[in-house]
C-alpha positions in Angstrom: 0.0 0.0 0.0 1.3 3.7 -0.9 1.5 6.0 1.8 -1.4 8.0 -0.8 -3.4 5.2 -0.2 -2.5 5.1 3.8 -3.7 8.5 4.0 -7.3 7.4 3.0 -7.6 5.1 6.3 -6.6 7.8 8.8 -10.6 9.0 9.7 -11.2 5.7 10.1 -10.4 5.6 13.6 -12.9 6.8 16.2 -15.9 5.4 14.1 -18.4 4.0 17.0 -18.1 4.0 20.5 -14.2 4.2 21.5 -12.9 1.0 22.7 -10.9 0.7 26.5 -7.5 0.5 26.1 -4.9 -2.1 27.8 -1.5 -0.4 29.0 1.3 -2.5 27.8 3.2 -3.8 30.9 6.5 -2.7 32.3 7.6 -6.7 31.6 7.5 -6.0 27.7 9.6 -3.2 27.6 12.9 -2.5 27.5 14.3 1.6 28.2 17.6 2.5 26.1 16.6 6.0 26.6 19.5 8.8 27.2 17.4 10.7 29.8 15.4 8.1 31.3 18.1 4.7 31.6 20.4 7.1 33.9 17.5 7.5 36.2 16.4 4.2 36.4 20.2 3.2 37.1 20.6 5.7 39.6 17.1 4.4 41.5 18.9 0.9 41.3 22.2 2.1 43.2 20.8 4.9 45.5 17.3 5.5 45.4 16.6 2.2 46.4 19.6 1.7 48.8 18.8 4.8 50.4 15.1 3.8 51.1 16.3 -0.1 52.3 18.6 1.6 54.5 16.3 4.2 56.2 13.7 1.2 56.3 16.2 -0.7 58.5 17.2 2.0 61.0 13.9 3.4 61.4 12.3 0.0 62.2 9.8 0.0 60.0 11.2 -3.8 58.5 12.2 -5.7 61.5 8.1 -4.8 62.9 7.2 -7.5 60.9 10.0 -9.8 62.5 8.7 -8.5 65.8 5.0 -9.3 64.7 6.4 -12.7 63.5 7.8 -13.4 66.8 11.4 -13.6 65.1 13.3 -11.1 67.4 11.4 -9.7 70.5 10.9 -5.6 70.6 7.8 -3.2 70.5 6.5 -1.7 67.5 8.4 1.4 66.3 7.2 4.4 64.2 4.2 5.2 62.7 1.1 3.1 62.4 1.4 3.5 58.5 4.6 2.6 58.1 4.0 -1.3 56.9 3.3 0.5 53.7 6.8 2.0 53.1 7.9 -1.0 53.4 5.6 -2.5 50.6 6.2 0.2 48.0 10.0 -0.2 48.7 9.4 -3.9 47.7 7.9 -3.0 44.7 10.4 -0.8 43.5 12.8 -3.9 44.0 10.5 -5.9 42.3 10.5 -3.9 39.2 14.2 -3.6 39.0 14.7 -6.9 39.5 12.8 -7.0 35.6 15.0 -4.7 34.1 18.0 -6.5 35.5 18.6 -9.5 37.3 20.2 -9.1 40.8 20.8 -12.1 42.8 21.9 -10.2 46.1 18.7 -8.1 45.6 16.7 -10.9 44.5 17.6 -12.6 48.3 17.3 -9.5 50.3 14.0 -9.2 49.1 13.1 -13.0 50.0 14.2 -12.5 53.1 11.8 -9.0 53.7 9.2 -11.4 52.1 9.8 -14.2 55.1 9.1 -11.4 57.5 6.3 -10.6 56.4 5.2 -13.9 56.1 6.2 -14.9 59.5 3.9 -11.6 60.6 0.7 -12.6 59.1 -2.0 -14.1 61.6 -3.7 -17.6 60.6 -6.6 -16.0 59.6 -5.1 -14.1 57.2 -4.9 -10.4 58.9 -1.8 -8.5 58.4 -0.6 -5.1 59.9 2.7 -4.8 62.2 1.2 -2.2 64.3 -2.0 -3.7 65.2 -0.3 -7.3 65.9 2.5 -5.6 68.0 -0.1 -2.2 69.6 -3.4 -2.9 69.2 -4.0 -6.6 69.2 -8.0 -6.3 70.0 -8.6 -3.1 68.0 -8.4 -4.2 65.0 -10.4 -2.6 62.0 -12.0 -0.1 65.0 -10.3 3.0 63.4 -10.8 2.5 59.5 -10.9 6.5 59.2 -7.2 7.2 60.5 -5.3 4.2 61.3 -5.2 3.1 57.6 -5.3 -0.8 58.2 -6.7 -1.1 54.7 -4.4 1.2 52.7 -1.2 -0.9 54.0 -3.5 -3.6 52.6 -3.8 -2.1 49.5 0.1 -1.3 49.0 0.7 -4.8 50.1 -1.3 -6.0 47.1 0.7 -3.5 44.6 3.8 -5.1 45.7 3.0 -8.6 45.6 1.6 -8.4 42.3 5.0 -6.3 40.9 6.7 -9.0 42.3 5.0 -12.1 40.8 5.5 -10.0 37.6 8.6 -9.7 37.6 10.0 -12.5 38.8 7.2 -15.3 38.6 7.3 -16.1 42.3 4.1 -16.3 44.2 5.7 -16.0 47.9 3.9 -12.5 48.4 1.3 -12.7 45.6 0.1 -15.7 48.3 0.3 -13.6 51.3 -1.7 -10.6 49.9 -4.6 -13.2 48.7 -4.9 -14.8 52.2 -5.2 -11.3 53.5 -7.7 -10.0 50.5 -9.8 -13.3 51.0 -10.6 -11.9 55.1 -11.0 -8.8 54.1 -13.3 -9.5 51.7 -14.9 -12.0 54.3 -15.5 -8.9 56.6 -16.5 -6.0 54.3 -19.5 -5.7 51.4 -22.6 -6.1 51.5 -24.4 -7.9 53.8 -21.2 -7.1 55.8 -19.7 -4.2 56.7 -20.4 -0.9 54.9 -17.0 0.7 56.2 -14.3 2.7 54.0 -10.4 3.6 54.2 -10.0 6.5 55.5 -7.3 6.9 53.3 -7.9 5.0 49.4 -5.7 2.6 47.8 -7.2 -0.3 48.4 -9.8 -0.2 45.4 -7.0 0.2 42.8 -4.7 -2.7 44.3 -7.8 -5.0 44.4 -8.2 -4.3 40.9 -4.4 -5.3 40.0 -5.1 -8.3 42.4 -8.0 -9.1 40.0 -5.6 -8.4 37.3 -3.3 -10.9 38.2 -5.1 -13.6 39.7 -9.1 -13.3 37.4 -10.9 -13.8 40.9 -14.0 -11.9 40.2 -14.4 -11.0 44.2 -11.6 -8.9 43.8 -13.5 -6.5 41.7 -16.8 -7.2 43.6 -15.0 -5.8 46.1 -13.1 -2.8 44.5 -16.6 -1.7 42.9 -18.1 -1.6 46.8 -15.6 0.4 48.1 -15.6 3.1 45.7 -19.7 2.8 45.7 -19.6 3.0 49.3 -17.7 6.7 49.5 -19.9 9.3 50.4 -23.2 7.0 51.2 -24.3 7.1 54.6 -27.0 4.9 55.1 -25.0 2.1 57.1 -22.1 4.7 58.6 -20.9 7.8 59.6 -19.1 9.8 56.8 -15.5 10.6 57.3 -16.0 14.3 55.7 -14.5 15.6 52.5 -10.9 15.7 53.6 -11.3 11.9 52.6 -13.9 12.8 50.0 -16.3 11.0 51.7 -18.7 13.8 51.7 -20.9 13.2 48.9 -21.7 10.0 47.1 -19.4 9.1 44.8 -21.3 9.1 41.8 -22.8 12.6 42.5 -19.8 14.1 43.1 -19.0 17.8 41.0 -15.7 18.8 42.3 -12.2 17.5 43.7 -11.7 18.2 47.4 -9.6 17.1 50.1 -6.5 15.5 50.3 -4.8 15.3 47.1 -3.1 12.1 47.2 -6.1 10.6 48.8 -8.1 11.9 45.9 -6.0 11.0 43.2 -5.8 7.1 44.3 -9.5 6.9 44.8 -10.3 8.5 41.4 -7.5 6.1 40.1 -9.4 3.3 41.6 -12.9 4.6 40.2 -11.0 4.7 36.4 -10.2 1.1 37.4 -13.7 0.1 38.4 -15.3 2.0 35.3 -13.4 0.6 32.6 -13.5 -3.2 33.6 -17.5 -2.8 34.8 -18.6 -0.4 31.7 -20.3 1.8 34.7 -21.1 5.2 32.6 -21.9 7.2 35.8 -18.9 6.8 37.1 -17.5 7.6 33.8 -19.1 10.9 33.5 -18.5 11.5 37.4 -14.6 11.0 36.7 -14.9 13.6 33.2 -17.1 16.5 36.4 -14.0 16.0 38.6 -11.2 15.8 35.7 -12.3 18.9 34.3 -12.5 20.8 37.7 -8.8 20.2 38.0 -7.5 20.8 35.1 -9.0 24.0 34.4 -9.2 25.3 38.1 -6.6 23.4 40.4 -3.8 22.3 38.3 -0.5 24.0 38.8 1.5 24.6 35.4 3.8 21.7 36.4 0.9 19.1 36.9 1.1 19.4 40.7 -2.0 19.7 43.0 -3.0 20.7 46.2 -1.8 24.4 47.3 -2.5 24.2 50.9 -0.4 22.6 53.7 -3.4 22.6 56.0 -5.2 20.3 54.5 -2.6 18.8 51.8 -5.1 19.3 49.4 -7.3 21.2 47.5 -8.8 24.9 48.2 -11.4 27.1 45.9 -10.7 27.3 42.5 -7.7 28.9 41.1 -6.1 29.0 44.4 -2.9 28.2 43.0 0.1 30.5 45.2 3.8 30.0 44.4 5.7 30.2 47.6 3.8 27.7 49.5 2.2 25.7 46.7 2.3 22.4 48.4 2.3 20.2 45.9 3.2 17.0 47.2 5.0 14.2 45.5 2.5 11.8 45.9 0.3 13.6 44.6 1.9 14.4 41.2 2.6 10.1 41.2 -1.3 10.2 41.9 -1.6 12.7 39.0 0.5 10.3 36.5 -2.2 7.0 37.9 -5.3 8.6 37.1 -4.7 9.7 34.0 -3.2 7.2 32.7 -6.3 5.4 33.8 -8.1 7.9 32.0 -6.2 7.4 29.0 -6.9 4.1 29.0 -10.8 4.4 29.5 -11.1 7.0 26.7 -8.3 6.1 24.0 -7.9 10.2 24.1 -4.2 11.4 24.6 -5.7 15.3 26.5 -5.1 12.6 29.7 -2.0 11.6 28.4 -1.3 15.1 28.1 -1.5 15.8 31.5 -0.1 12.3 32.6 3.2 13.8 31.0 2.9 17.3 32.1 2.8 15.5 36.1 5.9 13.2 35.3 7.8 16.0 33.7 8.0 18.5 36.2 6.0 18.0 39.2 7.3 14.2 39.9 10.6 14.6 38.9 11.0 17.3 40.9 10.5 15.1 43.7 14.0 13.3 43.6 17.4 14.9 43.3 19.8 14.1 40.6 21.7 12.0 43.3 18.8 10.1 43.8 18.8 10.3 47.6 17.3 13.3 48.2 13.4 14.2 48.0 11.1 16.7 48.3 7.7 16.4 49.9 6.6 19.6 48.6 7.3 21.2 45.7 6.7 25.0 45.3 7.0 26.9 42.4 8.9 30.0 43.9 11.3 29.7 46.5 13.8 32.4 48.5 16.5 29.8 49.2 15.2 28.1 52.1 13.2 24.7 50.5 15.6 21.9 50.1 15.2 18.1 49.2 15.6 15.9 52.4 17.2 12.3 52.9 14.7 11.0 54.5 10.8 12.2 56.4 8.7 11.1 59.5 5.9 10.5 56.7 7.8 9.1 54.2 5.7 8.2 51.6 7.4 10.3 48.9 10.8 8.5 49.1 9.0 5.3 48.8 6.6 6.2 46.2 9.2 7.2 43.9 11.2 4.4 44.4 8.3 2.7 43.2 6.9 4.8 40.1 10.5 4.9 38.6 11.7 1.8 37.4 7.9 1.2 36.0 8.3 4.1 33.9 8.4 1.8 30.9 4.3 0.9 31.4 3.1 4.3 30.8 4.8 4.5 27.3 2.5 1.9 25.0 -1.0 0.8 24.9 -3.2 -1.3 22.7 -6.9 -2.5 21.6 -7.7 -4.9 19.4 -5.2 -4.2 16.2 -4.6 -0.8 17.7 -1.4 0.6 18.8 -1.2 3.6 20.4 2.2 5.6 21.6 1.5 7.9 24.7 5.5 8.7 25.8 8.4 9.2 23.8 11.6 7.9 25.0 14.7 5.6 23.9 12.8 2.2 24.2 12.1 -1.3 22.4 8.6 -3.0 23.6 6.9 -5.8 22.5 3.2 -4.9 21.8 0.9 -7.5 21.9 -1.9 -8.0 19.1 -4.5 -10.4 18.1 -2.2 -11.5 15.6 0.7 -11.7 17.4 3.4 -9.3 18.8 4.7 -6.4 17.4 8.0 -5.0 18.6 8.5 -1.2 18.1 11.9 0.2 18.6 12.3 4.0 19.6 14.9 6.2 19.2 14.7 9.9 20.3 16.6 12.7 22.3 12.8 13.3 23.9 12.5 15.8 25.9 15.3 17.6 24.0 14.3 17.1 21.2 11.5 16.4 19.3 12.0 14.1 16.5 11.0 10.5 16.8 11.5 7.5 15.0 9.9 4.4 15.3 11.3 1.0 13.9 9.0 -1.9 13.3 10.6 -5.6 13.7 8.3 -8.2 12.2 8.5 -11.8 11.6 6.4 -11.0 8.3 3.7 -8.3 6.8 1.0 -6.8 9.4 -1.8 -4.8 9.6 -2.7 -2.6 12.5 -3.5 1.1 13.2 -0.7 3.0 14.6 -2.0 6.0 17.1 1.1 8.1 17.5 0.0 10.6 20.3 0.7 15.1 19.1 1.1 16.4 22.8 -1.0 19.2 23.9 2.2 21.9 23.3 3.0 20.7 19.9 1.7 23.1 17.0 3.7 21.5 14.3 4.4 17.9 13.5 5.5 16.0 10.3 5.1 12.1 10.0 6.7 10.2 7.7 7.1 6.4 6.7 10.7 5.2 5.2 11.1 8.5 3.9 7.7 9.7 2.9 5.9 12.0 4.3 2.4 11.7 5.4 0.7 14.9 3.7 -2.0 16.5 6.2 -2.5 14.2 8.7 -5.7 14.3 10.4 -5.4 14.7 14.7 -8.1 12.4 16.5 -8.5 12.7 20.2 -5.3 13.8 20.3 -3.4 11.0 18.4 -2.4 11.1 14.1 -3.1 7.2 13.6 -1.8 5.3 10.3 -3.4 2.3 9.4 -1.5 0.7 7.1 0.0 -3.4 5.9 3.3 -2.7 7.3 6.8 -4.2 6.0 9.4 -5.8 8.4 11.8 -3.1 9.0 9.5 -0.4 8.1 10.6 3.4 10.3 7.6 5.7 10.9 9.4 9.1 11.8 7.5 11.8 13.7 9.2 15.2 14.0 7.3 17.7 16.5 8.6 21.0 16.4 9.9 22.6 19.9 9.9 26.1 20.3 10.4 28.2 23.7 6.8 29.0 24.7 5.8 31.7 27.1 2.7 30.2 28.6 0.1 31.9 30.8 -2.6 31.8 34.0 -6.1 32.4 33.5 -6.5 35.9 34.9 -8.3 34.0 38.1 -5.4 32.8 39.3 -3.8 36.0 41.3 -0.8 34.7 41.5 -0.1 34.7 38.1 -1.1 37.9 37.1 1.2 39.8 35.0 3.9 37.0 35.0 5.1 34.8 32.6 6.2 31.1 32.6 8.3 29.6 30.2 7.9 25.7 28.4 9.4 23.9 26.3 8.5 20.3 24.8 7.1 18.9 28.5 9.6 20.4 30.0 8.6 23.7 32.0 11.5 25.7 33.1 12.4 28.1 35.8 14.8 30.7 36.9 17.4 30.2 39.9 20.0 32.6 41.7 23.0 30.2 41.1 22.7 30.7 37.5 22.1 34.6 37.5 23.8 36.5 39.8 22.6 35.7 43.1 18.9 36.6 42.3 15.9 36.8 40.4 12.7 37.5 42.3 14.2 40.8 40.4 14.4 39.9 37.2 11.4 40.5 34.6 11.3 39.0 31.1 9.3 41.9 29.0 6.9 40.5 26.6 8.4 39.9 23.0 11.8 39.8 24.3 13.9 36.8 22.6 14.9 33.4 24.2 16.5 30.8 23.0 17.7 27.5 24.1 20.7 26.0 24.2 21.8 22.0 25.0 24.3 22.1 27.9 25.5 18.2 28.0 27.9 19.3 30.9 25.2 21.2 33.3 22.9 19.2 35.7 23.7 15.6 34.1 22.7 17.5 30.6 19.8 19.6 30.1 18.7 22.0 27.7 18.4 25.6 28.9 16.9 28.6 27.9 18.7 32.0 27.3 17.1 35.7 26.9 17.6 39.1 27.9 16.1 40.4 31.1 15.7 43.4 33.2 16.9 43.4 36.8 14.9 45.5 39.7 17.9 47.5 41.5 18.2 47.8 45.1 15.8 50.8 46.6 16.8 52.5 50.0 13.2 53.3 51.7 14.8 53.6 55.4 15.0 57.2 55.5 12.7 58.1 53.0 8.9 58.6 52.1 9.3 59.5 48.2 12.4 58.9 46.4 13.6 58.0 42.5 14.2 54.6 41.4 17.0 53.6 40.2 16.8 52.7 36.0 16.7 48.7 35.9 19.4 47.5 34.4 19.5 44.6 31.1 21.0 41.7 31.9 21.4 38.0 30.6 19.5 35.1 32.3 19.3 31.5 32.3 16.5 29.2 32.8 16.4 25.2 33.8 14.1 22.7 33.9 12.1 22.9 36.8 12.6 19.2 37.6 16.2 20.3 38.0 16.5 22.9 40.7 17.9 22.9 43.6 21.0 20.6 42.9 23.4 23.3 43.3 23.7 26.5 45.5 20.9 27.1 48.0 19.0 30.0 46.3 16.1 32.0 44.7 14.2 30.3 42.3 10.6 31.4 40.4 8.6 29.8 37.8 6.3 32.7 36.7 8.4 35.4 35.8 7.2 39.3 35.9 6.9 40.8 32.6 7.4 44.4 34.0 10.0 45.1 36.8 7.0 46.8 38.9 6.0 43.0 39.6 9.6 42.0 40.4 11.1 42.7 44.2 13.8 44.7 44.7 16.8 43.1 46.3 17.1 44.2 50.0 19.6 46.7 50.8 21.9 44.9 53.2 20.9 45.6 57.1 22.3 44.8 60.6 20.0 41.7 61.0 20.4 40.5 57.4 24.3 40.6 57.6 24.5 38.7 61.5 24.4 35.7 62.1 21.2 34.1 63.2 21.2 30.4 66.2 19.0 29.2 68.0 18.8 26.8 70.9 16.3 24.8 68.3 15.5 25.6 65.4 12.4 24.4 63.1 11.2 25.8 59.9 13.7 28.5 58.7 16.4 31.2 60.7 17.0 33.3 58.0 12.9 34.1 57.9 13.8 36.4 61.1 15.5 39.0 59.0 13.7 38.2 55.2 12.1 41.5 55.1 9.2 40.8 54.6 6.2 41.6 56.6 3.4 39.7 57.4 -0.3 39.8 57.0 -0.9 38.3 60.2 0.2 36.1 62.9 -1.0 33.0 60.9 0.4 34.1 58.0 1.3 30.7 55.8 2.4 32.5 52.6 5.9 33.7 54.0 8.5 31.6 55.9 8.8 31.3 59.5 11.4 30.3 62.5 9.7 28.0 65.3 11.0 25.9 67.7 8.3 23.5 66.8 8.1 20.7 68.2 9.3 21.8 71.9 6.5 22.9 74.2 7.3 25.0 77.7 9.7 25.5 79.2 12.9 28.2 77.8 14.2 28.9 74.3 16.1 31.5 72.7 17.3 32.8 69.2 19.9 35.4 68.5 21.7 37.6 65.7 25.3 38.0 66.2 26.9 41.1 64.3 29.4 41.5 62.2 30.8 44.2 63.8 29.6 45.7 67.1 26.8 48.2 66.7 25.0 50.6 69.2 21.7 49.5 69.4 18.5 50.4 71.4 15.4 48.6 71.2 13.7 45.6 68.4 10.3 45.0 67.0 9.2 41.4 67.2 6.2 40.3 64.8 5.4 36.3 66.9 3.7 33.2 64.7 1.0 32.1 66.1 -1.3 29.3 64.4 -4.5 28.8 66.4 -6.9 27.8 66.5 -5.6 23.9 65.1 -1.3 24.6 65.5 1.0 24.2 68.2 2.5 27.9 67.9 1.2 30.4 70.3 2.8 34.0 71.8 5.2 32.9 74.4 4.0 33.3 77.9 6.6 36.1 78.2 10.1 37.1 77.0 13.1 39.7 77.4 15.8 40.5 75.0 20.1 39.9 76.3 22.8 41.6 74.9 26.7 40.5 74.3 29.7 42.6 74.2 31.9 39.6 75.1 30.9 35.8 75.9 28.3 36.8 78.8 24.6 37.4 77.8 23.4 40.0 79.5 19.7 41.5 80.0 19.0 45.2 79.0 18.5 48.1 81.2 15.5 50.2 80.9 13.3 48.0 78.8 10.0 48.8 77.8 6.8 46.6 78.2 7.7 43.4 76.6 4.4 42.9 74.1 2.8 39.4 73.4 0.9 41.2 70.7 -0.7 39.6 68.0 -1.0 40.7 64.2 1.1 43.3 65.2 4.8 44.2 65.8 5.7 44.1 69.4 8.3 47.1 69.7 10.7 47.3 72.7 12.9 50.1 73.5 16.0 50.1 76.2 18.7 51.8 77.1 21.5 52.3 74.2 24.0 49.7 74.0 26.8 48.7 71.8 26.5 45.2 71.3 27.9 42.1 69.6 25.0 40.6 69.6 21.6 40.3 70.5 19.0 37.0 72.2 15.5 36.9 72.6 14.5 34.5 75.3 10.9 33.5 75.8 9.4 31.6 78.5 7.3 29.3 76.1 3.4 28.4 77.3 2.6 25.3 78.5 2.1 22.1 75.5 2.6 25.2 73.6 5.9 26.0 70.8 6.2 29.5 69.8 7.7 31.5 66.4 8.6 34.5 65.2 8.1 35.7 61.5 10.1 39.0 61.8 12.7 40.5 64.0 13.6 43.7 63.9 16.6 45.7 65.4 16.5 49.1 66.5 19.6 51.2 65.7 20.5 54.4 67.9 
């Protein structure tokens, strides 16, 4: 057939109702890709090390020994923290598929033998009720999250039969399925999970295993959310609020929401239920048009870890949670599948891009829980968290990357990520092995090389992301003249040859992308994209700053492939102008100085922070009135802040910048969080000594639901050698909220300056300013 002829066959697709999609499993594919194998190698040496490691000192694996009555010793941690453990196994399991490990391969036998020995005879599972709460079991479904272990327990043991064929934990997770089911659905008990997973790992169970129960049982869960005619509802933290199919809008907890919605997708696409369909589509289309930051991330708000009103979408303190960007990449990907339409896709890759990679250093032992898109130099990645579900759910997601890339119906083949990869695609007629080989997300240009055993026929769905305005196939050489888009995907039907290359080139411009005008934030700023890839601006690559930097509309950028700069990556290059510092200390009205044209650089978001602590935005003024003028240096920003503890961030006590309130979230804060009574103290000490006579102190306090209140009382010491000593002549010491609490005292020339506060009892305290008075 002549690609002329090809070309009549590609409005074929979509005739009739759209037919559910299968994702083509991580076990078929193998990644060659330049930007994705040096990930998955550096998850194999120090992603998953780290995570094994912190597992082991933290406790979290030798519970199950305890539980198993191995070793003696109480329960340590969290009462969550069986699932860690579980995801952790996962991520083994999958890179045991990519490459065989015999050393891993043991270790994880022997995890597996723990949690074998743990299990009850009836079945039930969980470290911390065995060891804590022998005769509470299933009494606290709403916080103590008995059934989400369960449900990470059954993602792991069916990764693991996967990918190795061994039904040691595949057998453990049925035992335990088969008494939950025994307990809950109808005619049973009409309880929930506090926290969902369980409905999407019953579904994988049912998967793996085709017992139908499974399902059943998956289907009543997510039926049951939000009905209360056999139980209390938990609220809509757990969006258990409304019933599920009636439901208009996300809510909540993001993470929570995502793997419930993931679960639904699940549910819908095996059961055909078009309620739920069209309930999913409601909720989809509420976050993607109202809730969805730029990078794919959700949930702005640290109170809740979740979701706020519409276009609530702030910068600083975007929360943005890890997990919630993996949950991002589940559900739509479910979606994807439901709908053979690549707008989920779309978003699928917009999550993985930048708000999930942005989760893990490039050394692969560092993570981020949250993930803002502005920073002043004080958010870093950490080794290791309390709550660490992050760590562990990357270490899972990772090396499964290769199941998002393919998936196929019928004689369908459709390609939703681009990267270095050969998979083997299975059709009615047999398999089909596609080869790919791109520079994606650097480039662009795509070619696809077909290995077959003789001539085939099959629709190939090759998916135009949502950024790409123009595209050229071509097949061995020919182009494909005015191919047609549908749902998102340019499909060529066609016999195909052995050895036949289908090239796609999308073209990748620097976009400058922007907020609807509802999002406040946004306003007047401009954020930069290219590919997937959205970029941002940080200090160590221009000049220590650029909170002061604005990019003027029209201005040119370009980018620019720097092999040798954050394990290679391309950035982007333009001309910007910088706000200059203004003096206002002794002034009302004054000048300002001309801003002054200067060169910046931009990253990939994903990248940041893997060098110099510093600044770093994502929306970028488009007028210097928008950008902040560098502080002009003063006593308190040049000493050097302690503390006898210190929580949050130090260098907030001398930021500059003031605060709405007492409870004000949006700017950073020191606390000694988590001590409670008793005495604390935080000082500057000068660079040089300086005569100084009173401070202004502007406390955090987060009632009514923190731990941060005004200290009970507080007096300020001075230093002019190694004594502290208490000032002469002080004023009334204020406790003052929403407000500065000034102090004045005799002059002094000091070396340095302490607060002290008597703290109120089962109470921390904060400050989120502190000023000093000069003479």
């Amino acid at each position: 057939m002549l690609v002329g002829e090809m070309l009549m066959m590609l409005c074929a697709a979509g005739a009739g109702d759209v037919q559910p999609l299968t994702a083509v499993p991580f076990t078929e594919i193998e990644i060659t890709d330049a930007f994705w194998s040096p990930r998955l190698e550096c998850t194999r040496a120090k992603t998953l090390s780290a995570n094994v490691t912190w597992c082991e000192d933290t406790g979290r694996i030798s519970n199950f020994a305890k539980a198993g009555g191995l070793i003696e010793g109480d329960f340590e941690g969290i009462y969550f923290n069986d699932s860690d453990v579980y995801k952790v196994l996962e991520g083994a399991s999958y890179l045991l598929h990519l490459e065989r490990d015999p050393e891993l391969e043991a270790y994880v036998d022997g995890v597996i033998a723990k949690i074998a020995a743990a299990q009850e005879d009836d079945g039930y599972l969980n470290s911390y009720y065995t060891l804590k709460e022998p005769d509470k079991k299933w009494t606290n479904l709403r916080v103590r999250h008995e059934l989400y272990c369960a449900g990470h327990l059954f993602e792991a043991a069916v990764a693991h039969y996967r990918a190795t064929g061994k039904r040691s934990l595949l057998d453990i997770a049925c035992k335990f399925a088969d008494l939950i089911d025994s307990i809950f659905g109808e005619g049973k008990r009409y309880d929930v999970p506090g926290h969902e997973e369980i409905e999407l790992a019953l579904v994988k169970l049912y998967d793996v295993t085709g017992e139908e129960r499974y399902l059943t049982l998956a289907s009543f869960f997510v039926n049951q959310r939000g009905n209360s005619e056999h139980r209390e509802l938990f609220g809509d933290y757990c969006q258990d609020h409304v019933p599920i199919r009636e439901q208009n809008e996300i809510a909540g907890h993001a993470v929570r929401a995502m793997y419930l919605y993931s679960g639904v997708a699940d549910v819908a696409r095996l059961t055909g239920d078009a309620e739920l369909v069209a309930m999913m589509e409601r909720i989809w289309r509420d976050v993607v048009l109202r809730k969805m930051y730029l990078t794919g991330g959700i949930g702005p708000s640290a109170r809740n870890e979740g979701f706020t009103e519409a276009y609530d979408l702030p910068n600083d303190t975007a929360y943005a949670e890890t997990c919630a960007s993996i949950g991002m990449v589940l559900w739509n990907h479910r979606l994807n599948l439901l709908h053979a339409d690549a707008r989920y896709a779309d978003v699928m890759e917009r999550a993985l891009y930048n708000g999930l990679l942005s989760g893990i250093g490039l050394s692969g032992d560092l993570f981020f829980y949250v993930n803002p898109l502005a920073s002043r130099g004080n958010h870093h990645r950490q080794s290791w968290f309390g709550c660490a579900c992050c760590p562990t759910n990357l270490v899972r997601f990772l090396p499964s990357v290769g199941g998002y890339v393919y998936a196929g119906a019928g004689d369908e083949v459709y390609v939703n990520l681009y990267m270095g990869c050969k998979g083997a695609i299975p059709l009615p007629s047999g398999a089909v092995t596609l080869t790919q080989d791109t520079r994606y997300p650097w480039d662009g240009a795509v070619a696809l090389h077909m290995d077959l055993d003789a001539a085939r026929g099959f629709g190939l769905n090759l998916r135009i992301p949502d950024w790409c305005e123009e595209f050229a196939v071509s097949v061995n050489g020919n182009a494909v003249e005015r191919p047609v888009l549908e749902r998102g995907y340019v499909r060529l039907a066609h016999t195909w040859q052995p050895g036949t290359t289908v090239r796609l080139d999308m073209a990748m411009p620097v976009r400058r992308v922007y907020a609807n005008a509802r999002v406040e934030a946004d306003r007047g700023r401009v954020a930069l994209q290219r590919g997937p890839l959205v970029y941002c601006i940080e200090a160590v690559d221009n000049a220590g700053h650029v909170r002061n930097l604005a990019v003027p509309p029209g201005s040119l950028i370009e980018a620019e492939h720097r092999p040798d700069l954050l394990g290679g990556v391309t950035v982007l290059k333009g001309k910007a102008r910088a706000r200059l510092p203004e003096d206002w200390r002794a002034a009302l009205y004054r000048e300002l100085p001309t801003p002054e044209e200067v060169e910046f650089v931009a990253v990939p978001y994903y990248a940041w922070d893997n060098r110099d602590p510093g600044e770093m935005v994502v929306w970028i003024p488009e007028c210097t009135s928008l950008a902040e003028a560098p502080r002009v240096p003063t006593l308190e920003s040049t000493s050097k802040a302690s503390a006898s503890h210190v929580a949050d961030d130090l260098s907030a006590l001398s930021d500059g910048l003031e605060p709405a309130n007492s409870n004000d979230h949006g700017i950073p804060r020191f606390t000694w969080w988590d001590h409670k009574g008793g005495t604390e103290w935080v000082q500057y000490v000068f660079t040089q000594p300086a005569r100084v006579s009173g401070v202004e102190v502007y406390w955090f306090d987060d009632r009514p639901n923190g731990g941060c209140r005004v200290p009970a009382s507080w007096r300020v010491l001075y230093t002019s050698g190694e004594e502290w000593i208490p000032v002469a002549g002080a004023s009334a010491y204020g406790v003052g909220r929403d407000c500065f609490n000034a102090v004045g005292f005799e002059p002094v020339v000091a070396e340095g300056l302490r607060i002290e506060v008597e703290l109120q009892e089962n109470r921390s305290a904060g400050i989120l300013e502190w000023r000093v008075l000069r003479e």
